[in-house]
Legacy VTK file of the C-alpha trace (Angstrom):
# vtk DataFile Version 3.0
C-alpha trace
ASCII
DATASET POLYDATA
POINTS 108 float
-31.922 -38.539 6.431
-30.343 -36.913 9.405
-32.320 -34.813 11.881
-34.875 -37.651 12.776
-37.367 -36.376 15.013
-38.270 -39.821 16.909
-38.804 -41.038 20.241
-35.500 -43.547 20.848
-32.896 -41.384 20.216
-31.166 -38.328 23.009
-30.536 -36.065 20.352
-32.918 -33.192 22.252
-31.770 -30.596 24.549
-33.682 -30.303 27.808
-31.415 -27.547 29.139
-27.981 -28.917 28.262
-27.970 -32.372 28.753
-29.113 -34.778 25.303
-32.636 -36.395 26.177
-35.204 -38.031 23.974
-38.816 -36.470 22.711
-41.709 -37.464 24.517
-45.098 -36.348 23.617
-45.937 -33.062 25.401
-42.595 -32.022 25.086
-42.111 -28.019 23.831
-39.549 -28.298 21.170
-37.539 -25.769 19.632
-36.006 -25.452 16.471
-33.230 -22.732 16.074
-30.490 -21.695 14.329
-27.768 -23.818 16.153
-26.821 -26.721 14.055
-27.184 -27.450 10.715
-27.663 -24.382 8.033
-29.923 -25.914 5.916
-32.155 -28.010 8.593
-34.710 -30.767 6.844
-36.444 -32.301 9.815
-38.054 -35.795 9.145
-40.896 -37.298 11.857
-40.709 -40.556 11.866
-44.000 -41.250 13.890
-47.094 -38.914 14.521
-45.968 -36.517 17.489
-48.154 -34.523 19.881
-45.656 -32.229 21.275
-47.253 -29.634 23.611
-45.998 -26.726 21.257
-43.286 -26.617 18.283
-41.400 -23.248 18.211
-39.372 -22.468 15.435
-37.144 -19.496 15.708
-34.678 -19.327 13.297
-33.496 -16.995 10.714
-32.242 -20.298 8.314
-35.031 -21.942 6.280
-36.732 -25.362 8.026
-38.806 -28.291 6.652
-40.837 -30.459 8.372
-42.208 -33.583 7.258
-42.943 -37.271 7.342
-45.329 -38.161 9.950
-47.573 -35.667 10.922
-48.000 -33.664 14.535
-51.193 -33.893 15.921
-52.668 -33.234 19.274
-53.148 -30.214 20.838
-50.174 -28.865 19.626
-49.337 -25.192 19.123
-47.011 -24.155 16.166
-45.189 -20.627 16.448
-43.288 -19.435 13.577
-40.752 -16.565 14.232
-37.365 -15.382 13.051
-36.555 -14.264 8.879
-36.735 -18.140 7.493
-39.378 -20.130 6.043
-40.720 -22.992 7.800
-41.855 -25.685 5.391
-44.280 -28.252 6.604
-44.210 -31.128 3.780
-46.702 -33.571 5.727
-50.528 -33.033 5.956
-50.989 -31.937 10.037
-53.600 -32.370 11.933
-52.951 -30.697 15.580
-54.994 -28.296 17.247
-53.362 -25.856 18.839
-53.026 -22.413 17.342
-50.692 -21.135 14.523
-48.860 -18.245 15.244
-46.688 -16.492 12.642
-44.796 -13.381 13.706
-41.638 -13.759 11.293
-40.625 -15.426 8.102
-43.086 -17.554 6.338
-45.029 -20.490 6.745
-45.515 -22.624 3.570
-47.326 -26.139 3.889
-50.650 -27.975 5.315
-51.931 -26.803 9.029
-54.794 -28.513 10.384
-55.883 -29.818 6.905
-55.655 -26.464 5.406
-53.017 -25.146 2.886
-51.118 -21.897 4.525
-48.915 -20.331 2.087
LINES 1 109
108 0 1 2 3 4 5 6 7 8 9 10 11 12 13 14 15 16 17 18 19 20 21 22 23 24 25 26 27 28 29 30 31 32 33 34 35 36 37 38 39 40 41 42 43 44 45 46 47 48 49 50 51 52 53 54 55 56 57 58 59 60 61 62 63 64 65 66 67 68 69 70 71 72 73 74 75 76 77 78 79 80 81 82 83 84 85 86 87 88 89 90 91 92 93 94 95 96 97 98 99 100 101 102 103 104 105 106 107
């Protein structure tokens, strides 16, 4: 699957230059790059906050985020989380829709 969200491989932006995801890192999902984004984790993460801003439709899923994480949801497409995740953080939705298990809750 392309789109691997993992920890070996610089294909983050931290400004313009490619970099690799570390835990604490605020990532951002938009709508540059694919049209039809799937996004698979291949390890539990514990980002410092996930922002997804897009007006394209996102999934999320594999291994779960956890930690403290935030989530906030914003922009006309649906964000799709397929895995069951268990960060801590808030959940803010100000746009589109969130569809999928938050915390160990269902949020449709």
């Amino acid at each position: 699957m392309a789109n691997v969200w993992d920890t070996s491989t610089a294909d983050w932006l931290l400004g313009s230059a490619a970099s690799t995801y570390a835990d604490g890192n605020t990532v951002t999902f938009s709508d540059v790059g694919s049209a039809t984004p799937a996004v698979n984790i291949t390890a539990t993460v514990s980002p410092g906050a996930v922002k997804v801003a897009s007006a394209n439709n996102y999934t999320i899923g594999g291994s779960p985020i956890a930690g403290s994480a935030s989530l906030i949801k914003s922009g006309a497409g649906t964000l799709t989380l397929s895995g069951v995740n268990t960060y801590t953080g808030s959940t803010t939705v100000s746009g589109g829709r969130l569809v999928g298990v938050v915390g160990g809750s269902l949020n449709q």
